[in-house]
BABA-439045 format. One record per residue (C-alpha): residue in three letters; x, y, z. Coordinates in steps of 0.2 Angstrom, whole numbers, plus 5000, padded with zeros to 4 digits. Last residue first. Example, Ala and Ser with C-alpha at 12.3 -4.5 7.8 and 13.67 -1.06 7.14 Angstrom:
REM BABA-439045
('ser' (5068 4995 5036)) ('ala' (5062 4978 5039)) 
//
This chain:
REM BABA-439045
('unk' (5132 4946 5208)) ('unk' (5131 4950 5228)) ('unk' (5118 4961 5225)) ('unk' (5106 4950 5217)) ('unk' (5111 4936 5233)) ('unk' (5105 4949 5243)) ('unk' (5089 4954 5234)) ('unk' (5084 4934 5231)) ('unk' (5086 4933 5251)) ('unk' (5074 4949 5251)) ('unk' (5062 4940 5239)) ('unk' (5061 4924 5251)) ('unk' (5062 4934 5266)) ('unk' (5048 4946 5261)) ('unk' (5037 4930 5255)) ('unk' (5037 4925 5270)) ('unk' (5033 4940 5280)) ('unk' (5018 4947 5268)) ('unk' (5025 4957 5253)) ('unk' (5018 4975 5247)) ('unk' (5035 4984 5256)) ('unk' (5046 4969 5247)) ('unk' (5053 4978 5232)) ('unk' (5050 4996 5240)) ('unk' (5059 5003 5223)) ('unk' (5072 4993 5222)) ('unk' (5087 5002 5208)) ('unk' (5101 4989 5205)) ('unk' (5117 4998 5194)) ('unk' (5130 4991 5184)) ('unk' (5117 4979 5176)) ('unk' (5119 4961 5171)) ('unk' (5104 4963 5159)) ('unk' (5097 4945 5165)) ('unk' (5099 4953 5180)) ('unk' (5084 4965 5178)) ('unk' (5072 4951 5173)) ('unk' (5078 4940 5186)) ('unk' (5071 4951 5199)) ('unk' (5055 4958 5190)) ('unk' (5052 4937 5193)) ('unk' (5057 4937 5210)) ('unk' (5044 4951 5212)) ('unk' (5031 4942 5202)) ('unk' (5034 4927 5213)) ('unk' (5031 4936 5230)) ('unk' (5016 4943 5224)) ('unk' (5008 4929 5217)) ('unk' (5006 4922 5201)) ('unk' (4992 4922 5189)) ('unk' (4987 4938 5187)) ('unk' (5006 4943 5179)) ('unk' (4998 4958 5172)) ('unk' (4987 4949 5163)) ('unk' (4991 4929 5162)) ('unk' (5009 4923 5167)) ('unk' (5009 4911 5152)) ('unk' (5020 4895 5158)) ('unk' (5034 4892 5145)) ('unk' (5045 4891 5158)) ('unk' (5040 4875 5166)) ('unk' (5025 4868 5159)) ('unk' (5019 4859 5173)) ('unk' (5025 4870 5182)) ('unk' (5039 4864 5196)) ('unk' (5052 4869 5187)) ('unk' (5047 4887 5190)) ('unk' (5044 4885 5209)) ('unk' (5063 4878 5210)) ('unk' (5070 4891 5198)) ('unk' (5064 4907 5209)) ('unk' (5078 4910 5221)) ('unk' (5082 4926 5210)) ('unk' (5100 4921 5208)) ('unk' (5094 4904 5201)) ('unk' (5080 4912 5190)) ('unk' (5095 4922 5181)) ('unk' (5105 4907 5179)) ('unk' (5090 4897 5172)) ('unk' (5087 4914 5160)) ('unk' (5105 4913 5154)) ('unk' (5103 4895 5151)) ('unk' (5088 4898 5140)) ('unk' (5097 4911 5128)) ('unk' (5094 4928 5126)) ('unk' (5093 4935 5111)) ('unk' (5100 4953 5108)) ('unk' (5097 4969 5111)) ('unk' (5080 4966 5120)) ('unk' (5087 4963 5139)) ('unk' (5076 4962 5153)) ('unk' (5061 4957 5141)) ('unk' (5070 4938 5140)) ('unk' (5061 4938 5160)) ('unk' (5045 4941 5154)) ('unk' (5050 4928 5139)) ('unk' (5053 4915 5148)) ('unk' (5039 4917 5161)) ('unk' (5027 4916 5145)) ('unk' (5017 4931 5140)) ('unk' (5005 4942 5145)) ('unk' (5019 4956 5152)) ('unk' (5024 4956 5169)) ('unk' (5024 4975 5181)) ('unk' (5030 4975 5195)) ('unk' (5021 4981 5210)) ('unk' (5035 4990 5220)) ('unk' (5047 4992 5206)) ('unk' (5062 4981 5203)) ('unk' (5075 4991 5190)) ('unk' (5090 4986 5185)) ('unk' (5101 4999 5175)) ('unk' (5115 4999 5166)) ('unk' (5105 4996 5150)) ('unk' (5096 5014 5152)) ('unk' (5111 5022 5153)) ('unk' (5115 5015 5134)) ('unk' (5094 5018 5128)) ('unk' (5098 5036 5133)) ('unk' (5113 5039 5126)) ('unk' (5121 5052 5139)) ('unk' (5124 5070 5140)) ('unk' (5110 5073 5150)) ('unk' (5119 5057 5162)) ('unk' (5129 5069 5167)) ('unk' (5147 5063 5168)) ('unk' (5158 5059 5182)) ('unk' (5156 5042 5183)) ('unk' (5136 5045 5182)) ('unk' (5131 5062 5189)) ('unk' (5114 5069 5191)) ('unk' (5113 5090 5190)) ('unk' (5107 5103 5200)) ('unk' (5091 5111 5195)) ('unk' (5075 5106 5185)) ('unk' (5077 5093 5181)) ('unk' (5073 5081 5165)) ('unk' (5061 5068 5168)) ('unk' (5063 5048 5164)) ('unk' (5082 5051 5163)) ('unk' (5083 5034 5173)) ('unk' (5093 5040 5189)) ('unk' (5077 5054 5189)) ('unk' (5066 5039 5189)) ('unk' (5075 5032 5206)) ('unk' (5075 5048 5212)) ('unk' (5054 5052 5210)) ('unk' (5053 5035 5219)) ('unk' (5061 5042 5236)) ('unk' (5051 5060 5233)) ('unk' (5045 5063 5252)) ('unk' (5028 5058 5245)) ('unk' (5026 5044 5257)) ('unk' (5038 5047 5272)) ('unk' (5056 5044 5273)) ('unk' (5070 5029 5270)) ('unk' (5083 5032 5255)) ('unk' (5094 5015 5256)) ('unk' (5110 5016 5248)) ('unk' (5120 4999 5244)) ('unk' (5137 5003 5240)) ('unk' (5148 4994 5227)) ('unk' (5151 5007 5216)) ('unk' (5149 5024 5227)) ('unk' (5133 5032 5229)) ('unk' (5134 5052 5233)) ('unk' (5122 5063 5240)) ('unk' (5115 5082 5237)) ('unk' (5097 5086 5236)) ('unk' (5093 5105 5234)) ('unk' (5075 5106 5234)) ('unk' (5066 5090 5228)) ('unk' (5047 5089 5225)) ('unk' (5041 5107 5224)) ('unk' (5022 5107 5220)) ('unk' (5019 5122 5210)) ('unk' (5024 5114 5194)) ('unk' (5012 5100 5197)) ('unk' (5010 5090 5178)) ('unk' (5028 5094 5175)) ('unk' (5034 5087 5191)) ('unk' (5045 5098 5199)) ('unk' (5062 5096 5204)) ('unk' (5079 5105 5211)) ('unk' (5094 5094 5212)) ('unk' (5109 5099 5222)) ('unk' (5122 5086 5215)) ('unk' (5116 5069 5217)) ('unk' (5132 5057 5211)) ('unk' (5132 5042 5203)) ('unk' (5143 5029 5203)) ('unk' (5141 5013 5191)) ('unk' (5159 5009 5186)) ('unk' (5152 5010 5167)) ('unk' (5163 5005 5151)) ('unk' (5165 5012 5134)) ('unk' (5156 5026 5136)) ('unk' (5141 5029 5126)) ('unk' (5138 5049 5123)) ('unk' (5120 5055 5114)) ('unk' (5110 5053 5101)) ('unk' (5113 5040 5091)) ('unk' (5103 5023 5099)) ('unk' (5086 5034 5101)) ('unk' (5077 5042 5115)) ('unk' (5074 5062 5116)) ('unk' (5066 5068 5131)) ('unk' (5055 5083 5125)) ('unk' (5048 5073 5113)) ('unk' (5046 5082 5097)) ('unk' (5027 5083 5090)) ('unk' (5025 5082 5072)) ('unk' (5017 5063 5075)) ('unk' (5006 5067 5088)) ('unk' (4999 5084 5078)) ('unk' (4996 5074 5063)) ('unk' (4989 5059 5072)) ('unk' (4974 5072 5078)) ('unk' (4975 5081 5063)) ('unk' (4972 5066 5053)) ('unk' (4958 5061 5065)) ('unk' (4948 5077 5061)) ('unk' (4949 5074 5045)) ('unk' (4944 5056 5044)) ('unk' (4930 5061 5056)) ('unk' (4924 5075 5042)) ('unk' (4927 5061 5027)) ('unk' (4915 5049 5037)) ('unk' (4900 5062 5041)) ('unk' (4901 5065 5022)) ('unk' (4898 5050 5015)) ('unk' (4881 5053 5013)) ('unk' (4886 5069 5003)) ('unk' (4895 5057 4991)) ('unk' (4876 5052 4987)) ('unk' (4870 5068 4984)) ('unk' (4882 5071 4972)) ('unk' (4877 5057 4962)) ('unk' (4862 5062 4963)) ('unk' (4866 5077 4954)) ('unk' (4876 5068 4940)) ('unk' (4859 5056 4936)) ('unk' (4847 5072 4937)) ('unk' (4862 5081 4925)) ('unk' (4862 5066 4913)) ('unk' (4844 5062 4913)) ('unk' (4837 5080 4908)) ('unk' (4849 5080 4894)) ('unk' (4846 5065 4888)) ('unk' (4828 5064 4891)) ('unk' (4825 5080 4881)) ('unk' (4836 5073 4867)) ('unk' (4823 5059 4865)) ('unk' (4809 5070 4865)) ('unk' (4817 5082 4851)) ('unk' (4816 5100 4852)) ('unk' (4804 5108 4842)) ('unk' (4808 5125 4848)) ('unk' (4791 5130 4853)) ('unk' (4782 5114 4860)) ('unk' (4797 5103 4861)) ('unk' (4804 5120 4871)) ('unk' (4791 5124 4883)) ('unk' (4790 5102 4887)) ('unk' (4808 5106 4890)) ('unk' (4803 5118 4903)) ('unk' (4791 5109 4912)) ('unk' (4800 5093 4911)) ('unk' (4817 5102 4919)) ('unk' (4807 5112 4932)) ('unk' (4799 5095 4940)) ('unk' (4814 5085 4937)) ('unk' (4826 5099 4945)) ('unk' (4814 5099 4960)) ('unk' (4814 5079 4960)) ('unk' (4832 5079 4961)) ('unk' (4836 5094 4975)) ('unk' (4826 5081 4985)) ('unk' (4840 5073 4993)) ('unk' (4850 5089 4996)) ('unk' (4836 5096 5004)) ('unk' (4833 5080 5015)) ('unk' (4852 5080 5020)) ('unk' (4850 5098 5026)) ('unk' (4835 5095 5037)) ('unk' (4841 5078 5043)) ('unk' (4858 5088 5049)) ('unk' (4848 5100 5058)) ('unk' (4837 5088 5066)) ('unk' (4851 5076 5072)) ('unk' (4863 5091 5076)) ('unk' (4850 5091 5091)) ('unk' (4851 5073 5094)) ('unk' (4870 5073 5093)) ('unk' (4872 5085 5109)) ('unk' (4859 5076 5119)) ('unk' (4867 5061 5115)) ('unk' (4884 5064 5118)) ('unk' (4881 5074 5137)) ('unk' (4873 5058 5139)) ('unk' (4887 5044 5136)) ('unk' (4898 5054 5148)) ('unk' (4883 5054 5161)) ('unk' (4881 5036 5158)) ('unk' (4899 5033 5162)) ('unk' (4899 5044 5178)) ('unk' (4881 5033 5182)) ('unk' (4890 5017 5180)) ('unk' (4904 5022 5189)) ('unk' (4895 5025 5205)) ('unk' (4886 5010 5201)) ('unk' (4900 4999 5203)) ('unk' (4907 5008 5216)) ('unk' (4908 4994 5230)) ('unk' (4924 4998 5237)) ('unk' (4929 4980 5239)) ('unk' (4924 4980 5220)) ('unk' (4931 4995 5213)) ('unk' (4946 4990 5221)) ('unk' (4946 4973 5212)) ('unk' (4940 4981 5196)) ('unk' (4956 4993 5194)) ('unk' (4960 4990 5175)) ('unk' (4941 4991 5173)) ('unk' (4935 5004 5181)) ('unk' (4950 5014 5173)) ('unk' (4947 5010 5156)) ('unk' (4929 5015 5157)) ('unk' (4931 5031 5166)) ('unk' (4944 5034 5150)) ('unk' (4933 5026 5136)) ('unk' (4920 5040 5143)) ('unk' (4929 5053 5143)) ('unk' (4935 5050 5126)) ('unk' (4918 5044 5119)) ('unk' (4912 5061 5124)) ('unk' (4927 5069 5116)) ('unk' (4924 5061 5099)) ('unk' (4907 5067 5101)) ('unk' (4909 5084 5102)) ('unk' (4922 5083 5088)) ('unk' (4910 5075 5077)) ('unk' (4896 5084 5080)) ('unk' (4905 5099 5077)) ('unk' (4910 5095 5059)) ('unk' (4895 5087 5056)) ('unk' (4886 5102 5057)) ('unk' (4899 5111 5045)) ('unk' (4898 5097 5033)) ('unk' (4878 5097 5031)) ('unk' (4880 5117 5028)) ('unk' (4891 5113 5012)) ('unk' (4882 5100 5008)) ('unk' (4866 5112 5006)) ('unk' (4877 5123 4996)) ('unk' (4881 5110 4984)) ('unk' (4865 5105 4982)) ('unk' (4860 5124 4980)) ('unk' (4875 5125 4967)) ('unk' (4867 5111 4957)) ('unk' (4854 5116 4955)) ('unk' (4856 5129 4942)) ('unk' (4863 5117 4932)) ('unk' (4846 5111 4927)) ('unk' (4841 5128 4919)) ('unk' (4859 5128 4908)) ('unk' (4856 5113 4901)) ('unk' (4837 5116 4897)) ('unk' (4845 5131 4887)) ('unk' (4860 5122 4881)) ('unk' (4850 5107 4872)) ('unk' (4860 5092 4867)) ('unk' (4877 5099 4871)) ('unk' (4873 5106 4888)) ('unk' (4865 5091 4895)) ('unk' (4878 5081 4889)) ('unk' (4891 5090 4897)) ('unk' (4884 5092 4911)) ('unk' (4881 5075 4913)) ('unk' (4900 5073 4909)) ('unk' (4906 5083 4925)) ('unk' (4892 5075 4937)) ('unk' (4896 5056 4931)) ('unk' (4914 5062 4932)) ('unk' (4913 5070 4948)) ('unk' (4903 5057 4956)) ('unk' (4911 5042 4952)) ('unk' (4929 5052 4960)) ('unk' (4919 5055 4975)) ('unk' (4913 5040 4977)) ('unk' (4933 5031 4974)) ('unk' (4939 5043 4989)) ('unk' (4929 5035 5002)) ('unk' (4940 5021 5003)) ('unk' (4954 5032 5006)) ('unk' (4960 5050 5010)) ('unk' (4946 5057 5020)) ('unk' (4935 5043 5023)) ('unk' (4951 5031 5028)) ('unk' (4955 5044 5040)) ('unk' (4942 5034 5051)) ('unk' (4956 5019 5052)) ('unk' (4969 5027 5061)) ('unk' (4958 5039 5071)) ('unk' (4949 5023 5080)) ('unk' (4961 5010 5088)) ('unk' (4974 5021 5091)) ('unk' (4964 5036 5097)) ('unk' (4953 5025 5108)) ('unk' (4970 5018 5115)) ('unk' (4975 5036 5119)) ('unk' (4960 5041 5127)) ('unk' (4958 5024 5139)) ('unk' (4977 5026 5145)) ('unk' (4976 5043 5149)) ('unk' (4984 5058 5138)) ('unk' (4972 5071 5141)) ('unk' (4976 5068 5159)) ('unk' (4994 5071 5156)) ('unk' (5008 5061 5167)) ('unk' (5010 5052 5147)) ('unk' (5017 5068 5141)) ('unk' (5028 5067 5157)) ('unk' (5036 5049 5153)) ('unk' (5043 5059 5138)) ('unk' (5036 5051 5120)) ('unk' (5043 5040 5106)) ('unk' (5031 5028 5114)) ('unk' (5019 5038 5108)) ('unk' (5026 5041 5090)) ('unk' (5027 5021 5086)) ('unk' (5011 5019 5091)) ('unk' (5003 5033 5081)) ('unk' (5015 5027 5065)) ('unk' (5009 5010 5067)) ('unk' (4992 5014 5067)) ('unk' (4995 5024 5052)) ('unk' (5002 5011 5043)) ('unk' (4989 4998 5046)) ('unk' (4976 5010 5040)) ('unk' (4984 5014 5025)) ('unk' (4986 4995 5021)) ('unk' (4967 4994 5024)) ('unk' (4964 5007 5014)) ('unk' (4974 5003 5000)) ('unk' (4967 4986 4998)) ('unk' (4949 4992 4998)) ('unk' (4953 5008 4986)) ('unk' (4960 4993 4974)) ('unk' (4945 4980 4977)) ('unk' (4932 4993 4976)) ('unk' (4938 4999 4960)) ('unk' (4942 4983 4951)) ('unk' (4928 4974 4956)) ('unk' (4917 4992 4951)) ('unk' (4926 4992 4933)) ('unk' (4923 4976 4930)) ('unk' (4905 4975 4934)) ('unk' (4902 4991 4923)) ('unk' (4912 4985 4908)) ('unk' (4901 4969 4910)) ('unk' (4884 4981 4914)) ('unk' (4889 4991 4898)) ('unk' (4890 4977 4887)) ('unk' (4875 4970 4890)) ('unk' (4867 4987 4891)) ('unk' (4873 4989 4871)) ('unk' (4868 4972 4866)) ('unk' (4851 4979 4872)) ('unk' (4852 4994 4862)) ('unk' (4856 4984 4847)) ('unk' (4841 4973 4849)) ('unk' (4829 4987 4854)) ('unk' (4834 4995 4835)) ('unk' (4831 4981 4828)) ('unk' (4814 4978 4834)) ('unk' (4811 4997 4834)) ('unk' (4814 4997 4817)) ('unk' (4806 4984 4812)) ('unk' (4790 4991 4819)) ('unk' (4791 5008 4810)) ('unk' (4780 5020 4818)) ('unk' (4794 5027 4830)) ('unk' (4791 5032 4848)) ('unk' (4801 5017 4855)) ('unk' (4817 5022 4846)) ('unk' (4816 5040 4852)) ('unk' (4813 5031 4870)) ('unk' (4829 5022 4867)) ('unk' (4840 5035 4862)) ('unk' (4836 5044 4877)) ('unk' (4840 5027 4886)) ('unk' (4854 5025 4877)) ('unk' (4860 5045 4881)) ('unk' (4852 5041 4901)) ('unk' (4865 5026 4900)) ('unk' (4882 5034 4894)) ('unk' (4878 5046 4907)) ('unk' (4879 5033 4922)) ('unk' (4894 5024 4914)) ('unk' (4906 5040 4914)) ('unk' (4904 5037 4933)) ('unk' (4910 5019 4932)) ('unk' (4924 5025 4921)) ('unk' (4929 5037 4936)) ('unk' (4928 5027 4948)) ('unk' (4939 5012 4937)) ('unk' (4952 5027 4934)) ('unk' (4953 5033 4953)) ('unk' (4957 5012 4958)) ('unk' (4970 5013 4944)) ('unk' (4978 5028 4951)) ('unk' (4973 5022 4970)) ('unk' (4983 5006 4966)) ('unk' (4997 5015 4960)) ('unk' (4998 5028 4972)) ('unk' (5001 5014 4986)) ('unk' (5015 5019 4996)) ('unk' (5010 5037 4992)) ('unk' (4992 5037 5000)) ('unk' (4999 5047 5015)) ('unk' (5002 5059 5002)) ('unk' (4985 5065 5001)) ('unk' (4983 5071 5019)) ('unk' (4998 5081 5017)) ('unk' (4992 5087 4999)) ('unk' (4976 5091 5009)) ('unk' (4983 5100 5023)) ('unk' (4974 5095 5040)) ('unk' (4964 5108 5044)) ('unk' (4963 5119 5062)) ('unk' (4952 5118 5075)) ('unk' (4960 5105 5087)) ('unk' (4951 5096 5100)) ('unk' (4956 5101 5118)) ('unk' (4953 5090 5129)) ('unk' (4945 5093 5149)) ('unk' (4943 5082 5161)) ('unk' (4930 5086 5175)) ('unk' (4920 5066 5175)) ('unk' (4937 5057 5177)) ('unk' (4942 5069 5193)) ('unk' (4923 5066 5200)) ('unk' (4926 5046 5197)) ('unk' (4941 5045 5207)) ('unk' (4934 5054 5222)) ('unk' (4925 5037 5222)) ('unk' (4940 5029 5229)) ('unk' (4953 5039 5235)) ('unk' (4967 5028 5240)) ('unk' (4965 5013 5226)) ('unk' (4964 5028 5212)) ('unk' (4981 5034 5219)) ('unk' (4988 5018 5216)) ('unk' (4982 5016 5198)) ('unk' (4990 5034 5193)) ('unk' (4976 5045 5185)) ('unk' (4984 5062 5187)) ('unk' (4995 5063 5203)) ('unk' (4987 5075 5215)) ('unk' (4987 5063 5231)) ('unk' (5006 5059 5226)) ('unk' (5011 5077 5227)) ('unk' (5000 5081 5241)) ('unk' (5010 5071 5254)) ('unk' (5026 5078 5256)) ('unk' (5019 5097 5254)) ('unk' (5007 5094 5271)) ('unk' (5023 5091 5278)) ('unk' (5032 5105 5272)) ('unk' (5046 5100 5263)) ('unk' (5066 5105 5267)) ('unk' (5067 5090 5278)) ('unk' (5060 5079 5268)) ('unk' (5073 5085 5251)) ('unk' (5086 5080 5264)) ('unk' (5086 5061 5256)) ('unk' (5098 5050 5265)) ('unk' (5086 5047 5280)) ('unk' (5089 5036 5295)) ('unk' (5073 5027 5304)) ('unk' (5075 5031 5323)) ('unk' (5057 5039 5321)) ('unk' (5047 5025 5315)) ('unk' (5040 5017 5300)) ('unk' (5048 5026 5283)) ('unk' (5043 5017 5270)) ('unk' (5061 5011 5259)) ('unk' (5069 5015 5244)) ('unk' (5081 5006 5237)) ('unk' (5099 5009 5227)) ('unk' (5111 4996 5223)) ('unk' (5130 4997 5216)) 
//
C-alpha cells in the first residue's frame, strides 16, 4: 500500500481529504504560518522570525530539588565520594592541628632557654614535615576521587537527559520552550553544573566543616570566654552567605534564560544560514542576539553590586574577629593570666574555621546553578510522555496486510488548539492501493501521514490498521511497517551505508541488502561511482549531495525495512524535472516491491 501527498496546482486536481472542504480558507493556511520554530516556516517569514524568537517566554521553576534525591544521584559511586568525604575532612582537621603547633610554637619561641627552643623547633618541624605529607596525600586522594565521581556523574546525567527527551511526544518538542538551541543548552550545561550541588564541590564543604567544627572546639577548650566571643561571628558570616545565596539564586535563573534565548536565535540563524543569507538578515540577528545578551548583562551587573557587597562582609568577618579576639584575649592575659600560646590557639582555630567558611561561600554561585539544573533534569526525567514508546506496551500482531482505514477523525495540534486541522475525515486505503491526498498548503495532507505514525494522538474518530486501532498498538512494531520519504529528507552525518542501515535498527543489516535496496531506488550506479563507494560521508544533513540523491537515498532507507506501508510526503515537489523522473521512476519501482 502507498500513501502521498501531493501540492494542489489547479482546479481539476482531485481531492481525497474532505477536511479542505470543511476549513475556511484563511483556516488552511494559518496552521503552518503559526507553527512554532519549524525550519520551513522560518524560510517563508523571514525577519518575522526574529521578533517570534525575541517574545519567548520559559518558565523556570521555583521549587527545590530534594536533597536526599539530589544526593542519591551519587549512589553509583558512594564509595569514592565516602573515601573522597574522609580525605576532606582530614584535610580540614589539618588546618586546626596547625594554629595548636603554631600556638605551641610561639610559647616555645618565648622561652629563655635556648636549648629549648633549639629542640623544641626541631620537633615542631618534624611535626610540619609530617603534616604537609598527610596533607599532600589526603588532598591527591580527595580531589582525585570527588574528581572522578563527578565527571562519571556528569556522564550519567547527560545520558539520562537524552535518553528522557527522546522518550518524549512529537508535541512536547512542537513547544517553543522546547526549541532545538534550549534543549541542547540544557544538555550540554545543566548535566555538568549539578556537579556544584552534589559533586565536586562537595569535598569544600566537608574541609570546611570539620576545620570550622574542630576550631571550635579548640577554641573553646583552651579558653571558653575568648571561645565564645569568636563564635559570635560566625553566625553574621553565615548570614551574610545566607543573603549571597538568595542573589545568586535569581541571577542565576535570569540568566539561564537569557542564554536560552539567545542559544535559541542563535541555533536557528545557524541551521537556516542560507536563508538568512539570500535574505540578508545577518544583522537583523545580530542585534536580536545582542539584545538577548543585554537583557543578561544589565540584570547580572546589578546583582553584581549586591553580591560584592555580601561577599566582602563575609570576607572581612576575619579580620573583625581578629581585631575583637586580640583585644579581648590581651583583657584576659592581663587579668586571668592566660597563656600567649593558648591565646593564639584559640584565636587561630576559629579565624582559620571562619575562613574556611568563607571560602565554601565562593563556591556558592556553583552549588545554586547545580540546584537549579537538578530541578531542571528532575522535572524532564519525572515527566511521563503523553505518547508512550517502548517494545512491551502495546498489541504486535503476528502479521500486517497494511489497510488502514480513516474513520471520522477530528484534530488539533496541541501547540494551536483553536486552530481545527481535520473535522470529520473519513477514507479508506486498501493493501495494494496507492492514495494520493492532493489539496492546498495547510489543508492537513502531512498532518495524516504523522497521524498513520501515532506521532499525535487525536482528537476524534479513530485510525484503523487491519481492523485494529493503531492506539492499541506497539508503537516501535507499527512504526516498522512503515516507509516514510519526507519532502526534505532528513540524512545523518554519516556514511551512505549507514544512512540507509538507519532504516532498519533491529538488527544488522547486511551490505547486499543495502546494494538491493540502492538498486530499487535507482541509486547504485551514482554510488559505485564514488570514489569511495558506500562508505562516502554525506556531510551535515546530507550537504553533500543533492536533492534528487537525498531523496533516492530516504528511498532506500525506507525499503531496506521492507515495509507494509509506503508514506511520500511531496517526495518529488522540491525536485527540478530531471531529478523528478529519476526519483519518481525509483517511487514506482518502490511500489512494485
Amino acid at each position: 500500500m502507498s500513501l502521498k501527498t501531493q501540492q494542489k496546482t489547479n482546479d481539476e486536481s482531485e481531492t481525497i481529504a474532505p477536511e479542505e472542504d470543511t476549513l475556511p480558507k484563511e483556516e488552511t493556511v494559518k496552521p503552518i504560518l503559526s507553527r512554532a520554530f519549524s525550519i520551513e516556516s522560518q524560510r517563508s517569514r523571514g525577519e518575522s522570525v526574529i521578533r517570534r524568537m525575541s517574545s519567548v517566554v520559559v518558565k523556570e521553576p521555583t521549587e527545590s530539588p530534594p536533597l536526599m534525591r539530589l544526593l542519591g544521584l551519587l549512589k553509583p559511586d558512594k564509595y569514592l565520594v565516602l573515601l573522597g568525604a574522609v580525605m576532606a575532612f582530614l584535610m580540614g582537621l589539618t588546618i586546626p592541628a596547625f594554629s595548636i603547633v603554631f600556638g605551641d610554637i610561639l610559647g616555645t619561641l618565648s622561652s629563655s632557654s635556648t636549648d629549648k627552643i633549639k629542640e623544641d623547633v626541631l620537633m615542631y618541624s618534624m611535626i610540619f614535615v609530617a603534616m604537609g605529607i598527610g596533607t599532600g596525600i589526603a588532598s591527591f586522594l580527595q580531589i582525585y576521587m570527588f574528581g572522578v565521581c563527578g565527571e562519571r556523574l556528569t556522564m550519567r546525567l547527560r545520558k539520562m537527559v537524552f535518553t528522557a527527551m527522546l522518550k518524549q511526544e512529537v508535541a512536547w518538542f512542537d513547544e517553543q520552550a522546547n526549541s532545538t538551541g534550549a534543549l541542547c543548552s540544557r544538555l550540554s550545561s545543566d548535566a555538568s553544573s549539578v556537579q556544584g550541588a552534589a559533586g565536586s564541590r562537595m569535598s569544600t564543604l566537608c574541609q570546611a566543616v570539620s576545620t570550622l567544627g574542630a576550631g571550635v572546639v579548640i577554641a573553646l577548650y583552651y579558653s571558653w570566654k575568648l571561645g565564645l566571643v569568636i563564635i559570635c561571628f560566625i553566625p553574621l558570616v553565615i548570614a551574610s552567605t545566607y543573603f549571597q545565596m538568595r542573589i545568586i539564586s535569581g541571577q542565576i535563573t535570569k540568566d539561564k534564560k537569557s542564554r536560552e534565548e539567545a542559544s535559541r536565535i542563535a541555533v536557528e540563524a545557524i541551521g537556516c544560514i542560507r536563508t538568512v543569507a539570500s535574505l540578508h538578515q545577518e544583522n537583523a540577528f545580530i542585534v536580536n542576539y545582542m539584545k538577548a545578551l543585554e537583557k543578561q548583562f544589565q540584570k547580572s551587573k546589578i546583582r553584581a553590586h549586591l553580591r560584592g557587597i555580601t561577599f566582602g562582609i563575609a570576607q572581612s568577618m576575619g579580620n573583625f574577629s581578629y581585631a575583637v579576639a586580640l583585644m579581648y584575649g590581651s583583657k584576659l592575659i592581663v587579668d586571668e593570666g592566660l597563656n600567649y600560646g593558648d591565646l593564639f590557639k584559640s584565636v587561630e582555630a576559629v579565624i582559620f574555621g571562619t575562613a574556611m567558611v568563607g571560602q565554601a561561600v565562593a563556591f556558592a554561585p556553583d552549588y545554586q546553578k547545580g540546584r537549579i539544573a537538578a530541578v531542571h533534569i528532575f522535572r524532564l526525567l519525572d515527566r511521563m510522555p503523553k505518547i508512550v514508546v517502548n517494545l512491551l506496551t502495546g498489541d504486535k500482531p503476528s502479521s500486517c496486510d497494511g489497510n488502514v482505514k480513516f474513520n471520522d477523525l477530528e484534530f488539533t495540534y496541541p501547540t494551536r488548539p483553536n486552530v481545527k486541522i481535520l473535522r470529520g475525515l473519513s477514507f479508506d486505503v486498501k493493501k495494494g492501493q496507492t492514495v494520493a491526498l492532493v489539496g492546498s498548503s495547510g489543508c492537513g495532507k502531512s498532518t495524516i501521514i504523522q497521524l498513520i505514525q501515532r506521532f499525535y494522538d487525536i482528537d476524534g474518530g479513530e485510525v484503523i490498521l487491519d481492523n485494529k486501532n493503531i492506539v492499541n498498538l506497539n508503537i516501535p512494531w507499527l512504526r516498522k511497517k512503515l516507509g516514510i520519504v519526507s519532502q526534505e529528507p532528513v540524512l545523518f552525518g554519516y556514511s551512505i551505508a549507514e544512512n540507509i542501515a538507519y532504516g532498519d535498527n533491529t538488527r544488522k543489516v547486511e551490505l547486499n541488502e543495502i546494494i538491493r535496496a540502492s538498486e530499487k531506488a535507482n541509486i547504485h550506479s551514482f554510488i559505485k561511482s564514488l570514489p569511495m563507494g558506500y562508505e562516502t560521508p554525506v556531510g551535515d544533513k546530507g550537504t553533500q549531495l543533492s536533492g534528487g540523491q537525498k531523496q533516492r537515498i530516504a528511498i532506500a532507507r525506507a525499503l531496506i525495512r521492507d515495509p507494509e506501508i509506503l508514506l511520500l510526503d511531496e517526495a518529488t515537489s522540491a525536485l527540478d524535472s530531471e531529478s523528478e523522473k529519476v526519483v519518481q521512476d525509483a517511487l514506482d519501482e518502490a511500489r512494485e516491491v
